[in-house]
DRENLOVO-963440 format. One record per atom (N, C-alpha, C, CB): y, z, x; residue in one letter. Coordinates in steps of 0.02 Angstrom, whole numbers, plus 50000, padded with zeros to 5 digits. Glycine has a CB too. Layout:
BEGIN
YZXA;...
***
This chain:
BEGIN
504125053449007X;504015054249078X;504685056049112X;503715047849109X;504715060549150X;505365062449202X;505125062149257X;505725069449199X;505765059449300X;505565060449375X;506165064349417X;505415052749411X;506005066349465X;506215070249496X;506035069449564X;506115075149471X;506795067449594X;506925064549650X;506815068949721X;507585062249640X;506655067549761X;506625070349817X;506985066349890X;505925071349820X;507455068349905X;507595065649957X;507535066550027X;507985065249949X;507185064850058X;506615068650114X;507195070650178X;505835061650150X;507755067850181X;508125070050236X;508585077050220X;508575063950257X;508285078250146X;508565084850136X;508135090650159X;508705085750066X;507695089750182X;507125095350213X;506985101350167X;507385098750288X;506695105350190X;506565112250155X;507145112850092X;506655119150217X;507805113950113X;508295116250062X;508105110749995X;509175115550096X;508045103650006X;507935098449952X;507405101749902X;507655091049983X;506805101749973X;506215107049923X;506305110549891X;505815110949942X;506765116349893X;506905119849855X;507205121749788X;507005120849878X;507705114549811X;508095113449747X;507525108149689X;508935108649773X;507225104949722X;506695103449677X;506185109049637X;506315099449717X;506035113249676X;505575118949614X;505985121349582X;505145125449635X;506845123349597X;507175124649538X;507235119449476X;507775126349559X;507095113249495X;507105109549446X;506625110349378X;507035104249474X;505965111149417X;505215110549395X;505305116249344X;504565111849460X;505045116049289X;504825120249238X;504495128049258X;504315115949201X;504615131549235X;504345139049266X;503765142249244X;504805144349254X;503385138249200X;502675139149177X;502265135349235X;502535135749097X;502585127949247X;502055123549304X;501735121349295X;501735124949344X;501435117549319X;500805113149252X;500145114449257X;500715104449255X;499765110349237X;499035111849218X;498615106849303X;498815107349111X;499095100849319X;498655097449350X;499155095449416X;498325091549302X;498975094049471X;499425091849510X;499155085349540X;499605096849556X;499145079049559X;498685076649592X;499275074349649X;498185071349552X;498855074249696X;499265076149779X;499085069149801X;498865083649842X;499265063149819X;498945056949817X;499235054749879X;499065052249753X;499725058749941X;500025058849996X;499605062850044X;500665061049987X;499445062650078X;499275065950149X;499705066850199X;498825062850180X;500265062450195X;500545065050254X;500765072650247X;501125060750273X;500955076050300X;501305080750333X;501805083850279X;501645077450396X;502365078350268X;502905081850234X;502855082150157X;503555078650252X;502275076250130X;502155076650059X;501575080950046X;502035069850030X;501305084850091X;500825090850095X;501215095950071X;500535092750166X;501665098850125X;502295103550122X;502595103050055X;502865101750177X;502805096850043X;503325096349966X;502915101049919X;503395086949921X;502205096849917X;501685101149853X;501915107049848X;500835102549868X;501855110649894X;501715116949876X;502195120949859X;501425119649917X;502785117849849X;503515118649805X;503345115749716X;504245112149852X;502685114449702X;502755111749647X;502025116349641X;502875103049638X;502215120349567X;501655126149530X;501225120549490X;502075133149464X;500415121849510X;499885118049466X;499475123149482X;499625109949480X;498905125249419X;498415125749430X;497805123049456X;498415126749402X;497915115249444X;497345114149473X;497735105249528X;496595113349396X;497505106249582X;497795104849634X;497075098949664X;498045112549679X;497435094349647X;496875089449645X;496935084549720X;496965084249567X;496645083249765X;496865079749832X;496265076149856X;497125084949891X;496315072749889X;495835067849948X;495175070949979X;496305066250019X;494765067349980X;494295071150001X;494075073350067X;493905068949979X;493675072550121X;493805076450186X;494015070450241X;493045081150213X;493745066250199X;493655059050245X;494365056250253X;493125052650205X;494725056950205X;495455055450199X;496165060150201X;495465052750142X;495505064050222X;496125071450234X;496605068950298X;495625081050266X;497115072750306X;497385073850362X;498125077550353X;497385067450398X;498365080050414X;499165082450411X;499115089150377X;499725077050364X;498595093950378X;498335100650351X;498355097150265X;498955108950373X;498195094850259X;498145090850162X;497715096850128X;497505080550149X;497295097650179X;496745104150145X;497075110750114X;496215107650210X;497465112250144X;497715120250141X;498145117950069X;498295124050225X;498345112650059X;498715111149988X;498665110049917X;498905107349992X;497685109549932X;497415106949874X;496895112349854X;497105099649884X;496655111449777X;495925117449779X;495405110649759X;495915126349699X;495465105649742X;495025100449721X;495105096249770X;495125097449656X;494425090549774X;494615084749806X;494165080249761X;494485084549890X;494425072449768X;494025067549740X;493385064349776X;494445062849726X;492925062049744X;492525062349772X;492535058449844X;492125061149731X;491885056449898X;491905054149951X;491605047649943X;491645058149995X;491975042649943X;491625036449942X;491735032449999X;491785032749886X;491475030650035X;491875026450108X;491765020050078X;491465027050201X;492225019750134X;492345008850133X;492505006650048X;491255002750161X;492955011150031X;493325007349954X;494025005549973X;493415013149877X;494275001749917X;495064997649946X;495605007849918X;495434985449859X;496145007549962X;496375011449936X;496685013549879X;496525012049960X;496555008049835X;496715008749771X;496265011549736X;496855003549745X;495525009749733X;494915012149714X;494995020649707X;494365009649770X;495305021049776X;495205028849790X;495895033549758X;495145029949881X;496405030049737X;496885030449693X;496565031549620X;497325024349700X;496395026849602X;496035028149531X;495565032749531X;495705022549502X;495255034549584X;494775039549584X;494815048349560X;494625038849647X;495695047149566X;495955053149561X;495785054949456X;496925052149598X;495875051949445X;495655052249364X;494955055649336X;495595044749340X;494485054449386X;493785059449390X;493795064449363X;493565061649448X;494115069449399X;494085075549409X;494445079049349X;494325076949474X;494715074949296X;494925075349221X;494615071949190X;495545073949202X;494005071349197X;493415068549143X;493485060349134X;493525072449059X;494015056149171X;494085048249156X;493865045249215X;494835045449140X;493495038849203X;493705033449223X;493655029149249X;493925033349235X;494155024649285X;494425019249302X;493835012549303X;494775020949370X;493625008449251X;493345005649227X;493594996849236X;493315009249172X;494054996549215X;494614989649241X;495204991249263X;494824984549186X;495454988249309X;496214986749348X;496594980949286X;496084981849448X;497054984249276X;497504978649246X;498174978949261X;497484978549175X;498454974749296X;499064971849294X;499604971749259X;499014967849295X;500254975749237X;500714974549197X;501554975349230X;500534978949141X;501604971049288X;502244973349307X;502774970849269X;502374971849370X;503194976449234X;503754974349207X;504244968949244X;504064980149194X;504314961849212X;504724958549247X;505184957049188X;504414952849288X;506104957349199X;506384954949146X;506444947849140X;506944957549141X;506744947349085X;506864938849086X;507224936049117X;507034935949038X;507824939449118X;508424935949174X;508104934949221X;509074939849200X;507614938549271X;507314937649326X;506944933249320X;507054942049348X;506554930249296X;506224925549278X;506604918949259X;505864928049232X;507194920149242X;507464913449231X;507934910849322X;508104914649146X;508124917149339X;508264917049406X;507734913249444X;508334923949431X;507084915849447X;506604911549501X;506274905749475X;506014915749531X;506574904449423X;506354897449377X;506864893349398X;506354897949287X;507524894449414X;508184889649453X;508224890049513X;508904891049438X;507504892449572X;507634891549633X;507384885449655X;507424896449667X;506964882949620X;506544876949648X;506224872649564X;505744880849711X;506254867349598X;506104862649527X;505554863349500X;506114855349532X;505314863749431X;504654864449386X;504504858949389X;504654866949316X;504224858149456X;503774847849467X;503074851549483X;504124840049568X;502584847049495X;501764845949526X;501944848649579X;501344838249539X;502334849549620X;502344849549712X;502084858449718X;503464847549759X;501364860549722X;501254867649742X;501644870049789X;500644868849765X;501944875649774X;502384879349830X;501844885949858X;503234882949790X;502094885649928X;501874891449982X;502424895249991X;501624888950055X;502624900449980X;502984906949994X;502854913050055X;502904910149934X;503174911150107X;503114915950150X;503494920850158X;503084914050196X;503244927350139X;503564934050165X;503484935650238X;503274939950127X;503784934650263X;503634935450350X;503504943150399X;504374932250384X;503954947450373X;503994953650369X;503704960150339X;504354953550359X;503454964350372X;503124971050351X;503564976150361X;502504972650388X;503614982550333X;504124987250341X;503504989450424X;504314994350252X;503144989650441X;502814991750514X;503084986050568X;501874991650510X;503324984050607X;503404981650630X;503064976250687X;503644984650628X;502484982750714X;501944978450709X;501364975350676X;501794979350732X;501344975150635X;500894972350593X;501154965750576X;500774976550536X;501864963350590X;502284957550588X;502054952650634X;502974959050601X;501884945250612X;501434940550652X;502284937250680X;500724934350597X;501994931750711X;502764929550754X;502904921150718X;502604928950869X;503654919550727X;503894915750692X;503704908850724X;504554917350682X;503374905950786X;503254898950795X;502544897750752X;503214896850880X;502414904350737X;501414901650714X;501784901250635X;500414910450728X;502234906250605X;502244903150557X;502614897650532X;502254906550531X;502814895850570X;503354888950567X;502604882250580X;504204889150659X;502114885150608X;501674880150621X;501144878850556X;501304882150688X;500874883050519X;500874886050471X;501154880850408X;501244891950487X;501834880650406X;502444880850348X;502444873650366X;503284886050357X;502504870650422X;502334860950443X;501814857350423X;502204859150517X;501194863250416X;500474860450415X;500464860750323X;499774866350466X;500934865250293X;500674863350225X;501204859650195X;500464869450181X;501684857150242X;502274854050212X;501754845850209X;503154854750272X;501554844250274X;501364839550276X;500704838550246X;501454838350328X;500314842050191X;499744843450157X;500114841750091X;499394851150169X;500874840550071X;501264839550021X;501484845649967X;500954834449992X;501524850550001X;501704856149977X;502434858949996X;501214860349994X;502664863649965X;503484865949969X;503524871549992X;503894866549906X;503654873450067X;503994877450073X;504514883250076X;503944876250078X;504614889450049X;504934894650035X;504784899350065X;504944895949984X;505424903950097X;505494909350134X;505824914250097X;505804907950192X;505514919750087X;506064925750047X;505914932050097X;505804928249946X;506084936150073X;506264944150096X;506824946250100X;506064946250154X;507024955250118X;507714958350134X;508044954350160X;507764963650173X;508554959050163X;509224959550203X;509344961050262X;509554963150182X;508714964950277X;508724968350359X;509004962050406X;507784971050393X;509164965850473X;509344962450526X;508524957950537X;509644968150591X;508134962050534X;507544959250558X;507264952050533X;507094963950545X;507274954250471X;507024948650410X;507474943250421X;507094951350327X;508204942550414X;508474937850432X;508364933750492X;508924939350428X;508324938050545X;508184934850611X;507674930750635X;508144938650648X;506914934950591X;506384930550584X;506314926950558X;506004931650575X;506844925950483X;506644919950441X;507124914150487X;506864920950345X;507634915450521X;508034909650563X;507794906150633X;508694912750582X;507254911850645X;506834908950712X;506354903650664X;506284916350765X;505984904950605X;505694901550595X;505784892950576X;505504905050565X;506344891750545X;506774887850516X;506794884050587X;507454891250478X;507044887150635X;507464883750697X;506844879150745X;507904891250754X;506144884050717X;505394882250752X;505124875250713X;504744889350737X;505434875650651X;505044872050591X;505134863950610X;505424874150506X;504684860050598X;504974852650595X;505234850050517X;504344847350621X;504974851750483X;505174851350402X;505544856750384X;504584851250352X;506024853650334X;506314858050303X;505904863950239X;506804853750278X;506424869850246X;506024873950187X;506694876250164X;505384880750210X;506514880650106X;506934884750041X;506994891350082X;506444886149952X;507744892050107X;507634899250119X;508184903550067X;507794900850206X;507864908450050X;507764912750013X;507954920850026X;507184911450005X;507984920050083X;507844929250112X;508384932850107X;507654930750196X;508454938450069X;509104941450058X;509484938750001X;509504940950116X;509344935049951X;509294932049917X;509304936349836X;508794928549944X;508734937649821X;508294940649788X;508434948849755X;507784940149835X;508294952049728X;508274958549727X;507504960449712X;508784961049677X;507454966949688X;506794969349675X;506464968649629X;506754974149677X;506764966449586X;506784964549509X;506664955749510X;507674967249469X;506974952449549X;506684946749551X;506084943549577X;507014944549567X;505804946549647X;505534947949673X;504764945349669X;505724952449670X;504544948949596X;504074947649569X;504114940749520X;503924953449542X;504444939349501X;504774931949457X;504494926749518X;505904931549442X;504664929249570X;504824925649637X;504064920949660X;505064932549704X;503884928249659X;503094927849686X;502484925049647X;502874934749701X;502594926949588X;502434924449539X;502464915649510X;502724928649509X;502884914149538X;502904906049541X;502584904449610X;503754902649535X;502554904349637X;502154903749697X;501404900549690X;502094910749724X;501224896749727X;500484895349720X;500054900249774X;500344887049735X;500184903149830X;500104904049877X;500554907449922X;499954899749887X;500524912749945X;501054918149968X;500624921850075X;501014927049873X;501104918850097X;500844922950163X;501204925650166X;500694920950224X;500954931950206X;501354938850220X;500874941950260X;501574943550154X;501284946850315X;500614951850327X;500604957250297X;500494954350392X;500314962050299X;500024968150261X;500984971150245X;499304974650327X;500984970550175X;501824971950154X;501624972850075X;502514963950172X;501984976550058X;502484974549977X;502334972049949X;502994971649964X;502824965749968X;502724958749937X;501824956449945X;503294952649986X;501414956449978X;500584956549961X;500514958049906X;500134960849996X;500434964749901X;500334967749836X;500574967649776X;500374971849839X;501274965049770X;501724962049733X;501294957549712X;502344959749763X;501414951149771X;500914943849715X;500354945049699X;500724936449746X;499914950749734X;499214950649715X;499344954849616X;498634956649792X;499774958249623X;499844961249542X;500274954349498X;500464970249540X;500314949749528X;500714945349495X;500194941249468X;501234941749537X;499824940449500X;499124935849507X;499114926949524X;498754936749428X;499684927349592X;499614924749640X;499204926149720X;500104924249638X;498884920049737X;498364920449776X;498634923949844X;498054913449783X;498194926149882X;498894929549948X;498484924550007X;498904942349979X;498764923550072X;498464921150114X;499004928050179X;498514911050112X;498234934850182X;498764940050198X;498394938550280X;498724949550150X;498824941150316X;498624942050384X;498484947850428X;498994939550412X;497874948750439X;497714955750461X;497394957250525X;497314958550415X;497684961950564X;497544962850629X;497464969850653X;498004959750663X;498114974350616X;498104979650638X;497934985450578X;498704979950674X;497634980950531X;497424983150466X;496904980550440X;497854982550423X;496494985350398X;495784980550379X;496084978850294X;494784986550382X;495854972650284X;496034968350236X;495604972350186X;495914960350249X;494994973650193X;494664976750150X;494574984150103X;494314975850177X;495164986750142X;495524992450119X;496134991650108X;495494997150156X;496494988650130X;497134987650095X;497364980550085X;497664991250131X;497014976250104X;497124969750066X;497424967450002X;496634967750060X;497494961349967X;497784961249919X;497004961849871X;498344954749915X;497014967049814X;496724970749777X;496104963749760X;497274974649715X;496394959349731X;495984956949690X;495574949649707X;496364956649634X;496004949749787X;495554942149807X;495944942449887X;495804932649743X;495294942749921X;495344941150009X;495094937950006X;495174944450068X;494864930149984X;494574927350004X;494944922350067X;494304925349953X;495724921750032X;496264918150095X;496604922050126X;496814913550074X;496124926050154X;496374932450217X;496284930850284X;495934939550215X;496644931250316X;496524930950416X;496244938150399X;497414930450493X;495684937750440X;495324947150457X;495274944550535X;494254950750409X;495514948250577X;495724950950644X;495504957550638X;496494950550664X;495474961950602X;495384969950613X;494804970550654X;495284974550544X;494204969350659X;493534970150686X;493814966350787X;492784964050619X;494184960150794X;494204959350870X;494674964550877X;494424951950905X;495354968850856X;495774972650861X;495554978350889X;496044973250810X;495114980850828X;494644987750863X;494364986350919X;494024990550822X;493934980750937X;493584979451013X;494244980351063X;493174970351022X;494414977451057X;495294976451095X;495524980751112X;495874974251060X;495904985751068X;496144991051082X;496144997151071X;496444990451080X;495164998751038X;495045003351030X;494175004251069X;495225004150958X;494304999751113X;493504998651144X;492884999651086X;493355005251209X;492884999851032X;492394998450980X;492334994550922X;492285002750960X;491744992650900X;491854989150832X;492124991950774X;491304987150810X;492454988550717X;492684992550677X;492214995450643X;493084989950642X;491644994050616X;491074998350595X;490995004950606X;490574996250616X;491195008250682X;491345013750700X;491805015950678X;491375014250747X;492365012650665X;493065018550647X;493085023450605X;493645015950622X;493465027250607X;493645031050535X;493925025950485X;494235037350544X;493715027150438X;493885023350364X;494505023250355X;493605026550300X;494985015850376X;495775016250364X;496235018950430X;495905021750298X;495625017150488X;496275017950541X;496705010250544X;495935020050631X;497105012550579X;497705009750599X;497635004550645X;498105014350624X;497575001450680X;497584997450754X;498554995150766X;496924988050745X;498884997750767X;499464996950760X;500054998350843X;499535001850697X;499664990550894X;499874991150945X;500274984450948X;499374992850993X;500504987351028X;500994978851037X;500554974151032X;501424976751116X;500674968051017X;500394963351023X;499764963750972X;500294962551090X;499644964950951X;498794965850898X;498834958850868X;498754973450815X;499474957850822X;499334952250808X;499304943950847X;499664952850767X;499344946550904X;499394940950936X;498474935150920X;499584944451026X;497964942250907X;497494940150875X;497454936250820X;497274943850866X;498024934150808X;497644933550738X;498304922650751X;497964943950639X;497544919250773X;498004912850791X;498234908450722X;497534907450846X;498534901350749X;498814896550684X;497984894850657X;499404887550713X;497674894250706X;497214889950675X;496804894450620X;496734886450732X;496764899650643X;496624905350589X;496784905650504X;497014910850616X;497724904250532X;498064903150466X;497954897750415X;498654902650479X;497684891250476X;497744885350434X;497184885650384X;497734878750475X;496544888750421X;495944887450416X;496014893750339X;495414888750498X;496144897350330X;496444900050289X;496734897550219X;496794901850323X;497144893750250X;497424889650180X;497034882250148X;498254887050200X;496714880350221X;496274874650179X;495724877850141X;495934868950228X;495434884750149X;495044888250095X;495124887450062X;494954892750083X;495974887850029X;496504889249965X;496204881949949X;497524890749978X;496464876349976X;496474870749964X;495684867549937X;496764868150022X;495264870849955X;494594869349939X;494394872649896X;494194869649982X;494424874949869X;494444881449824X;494164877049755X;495364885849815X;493344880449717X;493254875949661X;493754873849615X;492834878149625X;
***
C-alpha cells in the first residue's frame, strides 16, 4: 500500500504535483468516499476508469460531475454502512464489521500506569469535538463526573492540546466537587486508544475519540444534539446515547427530524443546550442497569 499525501493548503498547484506522482497508466477503480467541494476537485487529478461515488441522496459540492458510478441508495444507514457499501459495485460484501486498531504495547503499558488496575469502574470524558458546536458545556459535565463519582466510580479527563480542550477540561475541574484524573494533553494518538480502551464508559460528543472507544469496544455515553446518533453515532451500541437531534430539528429547523435530509447537520449556537444533566445521568444509569 502507498500513500500519497495531499496537503490541502497547497491548492491546485499541490493537485498537480500529486498526478505527477500517480502512475501514468491510472487505475482500474477509484472510490471517491468525500463529497466535499475540494475532495471532488482533487479526484479528478487522479486517472480511474471506473469512478465509483455516493449516491444522489448523499451527493453534494458538484460530487456528480466526478464520478461515473454511484453506490446504491439506502436511507437512514449509519455512515459507515454506507462506507462499506462502496465494495458493491466490485462484486463484495460487507457482511461483518470487525475491529482491529493497531495499538502498540508501549501504549498500552502507558495507559495501564495512569490509573490503578483495582474494581473501581472508570468514566472517561472526552469533552471536546473538532466542531465546536456540537461541544456540550463544562458545569453539566462536571455535574455528570460528581454524579458518577458519587455512584463510586473514577473519574478521567483526556483530550488535545488545543487552547480549547485545556480550557474546558479546567472549567470543568474548577465546577467539579470531586476530584478527577486529568489527562488532557497528556496522551498522544497512539495512546489514545490504550486510553479508551481501559475505560468502562467514555462521554464525549459526536468526536474521534467516540469512534475511537466504540472500535475499542468500550461503551460510549455520546451526546447528540446537532447530530443524529443514528447515523453517526458510535457504530456498535447507542444504547447510552443522549438523542436531542429530533427537539433540535423542531428548534431550529421548524420540523421533525423525520423530514430532514438524511445526515443534516443542526449545527447552531446553543443546540446543545438541549441536551440537559439529567439527560446525561439518565444515560449512564442505563449503563449502570445494563443486564
Amino acid at each position: 500500500m502507498v500513500f500519497h499525501v495531499y496537503d490541502k493548503r497547497s491548492g491546485l498547484a499541490g493537485m498537480r504535483a500529486l498526478r505527477r506522482q500517480l502512475p501514468s497508466a491510472g487505475f482500474d477503480v477509484l472510490l471517491q468516499m468525500q463529497v466535499a467541494l475540494r475532495a471532488n476537485v482533487l479526484s479528478a487529478f487522479i486517472p480511474a476508469r471506473r469512478r465509483i461515488g455516493y449516491d444522489h441522496a448523499r451527493s453534494r459540492d458538484l460530487h456528480g460531475l466526478f464520478i461515473n458510478q454511484r453506490i446504491a441508495d439506502r436511507p437512514g444507514i449509519h455512515v459507515l454502512d454506507a462506507i462499506g457499501s462502496f465494495c458493491e459495485p466490485l462484486g463484495l460484501r460487507q457482511t461483518r464489521v470487525e475491529w482491529d486498531l493497531p495499538v502498540p504495547a508501549d501504549a498500552r503499558e502507558w495507559a495501564r500506569a495512569q490509573w490503578p488496575a483495582d474494581d473501581t469502574p472508570t468514566l472517561v470524558i472526552s469533552p471536546c469535538s473538532s466542531h465546536a458546536r456540537r461541544n456540550w458545556y463544562p458545569d453539566r459535565y462536571a455535574a455528570v463526573a460528581d454524579h458518577a463519582v458519587a455512584r463510586g466510580w473514577r473519574v478521567v479527563l483526556c483530550g488535545g492540546r488545543s487552547g480549547l480542550e485545556r480550557s474546558t477540561t479546567d472549567a470543568i475541574l474548577a465546577a467539579m466537587q470531586a476530584p478527577a484524573l486529568d489527562l488532557v494533553g497528556k496522551d498522544t494518538l497512539k495512546q489514545l486508544p490504550a486510553l479508551l480502551e481501559r475505560a468502562d464508559l467514555v462521554m464525549t460528543p459526536d468526536s474521534g475519540p467516540m469512534h475511537i472507544a466504540n472500535a475499542m469496544g468500550t461503551r460510549v455515553l455520546g451526546l447528540h444534539a446537532a447530530s443524529n446518533p443514528l447515523r453517526s453515532g458510535p457504530y456498535s451500541d447507542v444504547r447510552y446515547c443522549v438523542d436531542r437531534y429530533d427537539a433540535a430539528a423542531r428548534r431550529f429547523l421548524g420540523k421533525p427530524a423525520s423530514e430532514l435530509r438524511w445526515g443534516t447537520k443542526i449545527e447552531f449556537d446553543g443546540v446543545m443546550e438541549l441536551v440537559g444533566v439529567d439527560d446525561a445521568v439518565a444515560a449512564f444509569e442505563r449503563y449502570l442497569a445494563r443486564p
